[in-house]
LOROKE-256991 format. One line per 3 residues: number of its first residue (from 1); for each residue x, y, z of C-alpha. Coordinates in pm, 1 decimal, decimal comma, m for minus. Example, Ala and Ser with C-alpha at 12.3 -4.5 7.8 and 13.67 -1.06 7.14 Angstrom:
2
1> 1230,0/m450,0/780,0; 1367,0/m106,0/714,0 .
This chain:
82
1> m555,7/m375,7/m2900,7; m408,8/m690,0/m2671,7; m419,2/m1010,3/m2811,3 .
4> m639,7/m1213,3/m2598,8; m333,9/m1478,1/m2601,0; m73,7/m1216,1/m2461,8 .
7> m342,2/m1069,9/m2209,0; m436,5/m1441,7/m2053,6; m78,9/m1503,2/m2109,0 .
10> 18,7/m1188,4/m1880,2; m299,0/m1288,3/m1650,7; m177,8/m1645,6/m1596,4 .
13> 172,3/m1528,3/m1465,4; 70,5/m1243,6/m1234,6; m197,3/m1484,7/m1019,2 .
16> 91,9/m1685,8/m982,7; 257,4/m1872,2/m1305,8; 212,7/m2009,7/m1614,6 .
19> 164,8/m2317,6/m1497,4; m178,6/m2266,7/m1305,4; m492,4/m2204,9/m1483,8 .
22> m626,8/m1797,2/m1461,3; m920,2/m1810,1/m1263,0; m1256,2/m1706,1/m1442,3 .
25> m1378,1/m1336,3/m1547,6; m1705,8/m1193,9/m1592,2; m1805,5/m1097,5/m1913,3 .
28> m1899,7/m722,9/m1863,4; m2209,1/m714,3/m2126,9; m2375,5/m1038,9/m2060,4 .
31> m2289,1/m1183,1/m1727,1; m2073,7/m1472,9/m1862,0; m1833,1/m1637,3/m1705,4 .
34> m1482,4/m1607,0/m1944,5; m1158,2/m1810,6/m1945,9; m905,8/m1514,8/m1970,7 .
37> m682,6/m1782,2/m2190,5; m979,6/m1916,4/m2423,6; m1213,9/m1518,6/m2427,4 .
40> m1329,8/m1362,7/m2778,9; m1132,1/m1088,4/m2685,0; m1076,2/m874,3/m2418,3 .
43> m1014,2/m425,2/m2385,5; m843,1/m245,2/m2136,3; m1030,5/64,3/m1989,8 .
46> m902,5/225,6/m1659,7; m614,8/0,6/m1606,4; m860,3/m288,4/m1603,7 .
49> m876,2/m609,9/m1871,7; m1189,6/m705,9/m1965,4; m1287,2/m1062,4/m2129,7 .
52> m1586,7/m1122,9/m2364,6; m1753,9/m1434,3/m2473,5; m1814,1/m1310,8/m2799,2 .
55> m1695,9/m1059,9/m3071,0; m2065,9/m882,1/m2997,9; m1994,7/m794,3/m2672,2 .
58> m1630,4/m707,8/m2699,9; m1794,0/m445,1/m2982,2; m2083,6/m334,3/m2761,8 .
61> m1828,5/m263,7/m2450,3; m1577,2/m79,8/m2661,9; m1815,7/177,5/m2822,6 .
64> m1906,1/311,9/m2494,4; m1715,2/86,3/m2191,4; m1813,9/381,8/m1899,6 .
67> m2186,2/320,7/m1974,5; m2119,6/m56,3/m1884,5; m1876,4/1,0/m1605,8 .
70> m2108,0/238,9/m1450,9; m2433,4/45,5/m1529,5; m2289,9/m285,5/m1336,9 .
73> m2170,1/m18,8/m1060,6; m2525,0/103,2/m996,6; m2350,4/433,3/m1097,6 .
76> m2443,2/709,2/m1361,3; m2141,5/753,0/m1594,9; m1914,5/1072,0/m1530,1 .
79> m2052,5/1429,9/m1667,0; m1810,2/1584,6/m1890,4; m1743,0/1946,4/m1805,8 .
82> m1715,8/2203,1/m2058,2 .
């Protein structure tokens, strides 16, 4: 896993350098708004970072981060075919 200091770090310079602050993320669990530079942590899934407020939901997106991707979609999660 990221560091959440290398992933804000990475953040801050591709919306346009280190010296501006990363604008705010939404937390994916609880609705929060998240400082990329200050999160809990943060998980990649699809080529997307994620930031969490808290340890809790950094461990509640990771066990299954399609059921939350999909829920705040209004989307059922992919079937797996056999």
């Amino acid at each position: 896993m990221t560091t959440t200091s290398s992933i804000g770090a990475l953040f801050s310079r591709l919306r346009g350098g280190a010296g501006k602050r990363a604008a705010s993320e939404i937390d994916p669990i609880c609705g929060m708004s998240v400082d990329p530079a200050k999160a809990a942590g943060s998980h990649v899934y699809r080529g997307k970072a994620y930031f969490f407020c808290s340890t809790h939901c950094l461990d509640m997106f990771t066990t299954d981060p399609a059921k939350h991707i999909d829920k705040e979609k209004g989307m059922e999660p992919p079937v797996a075919r056999a």
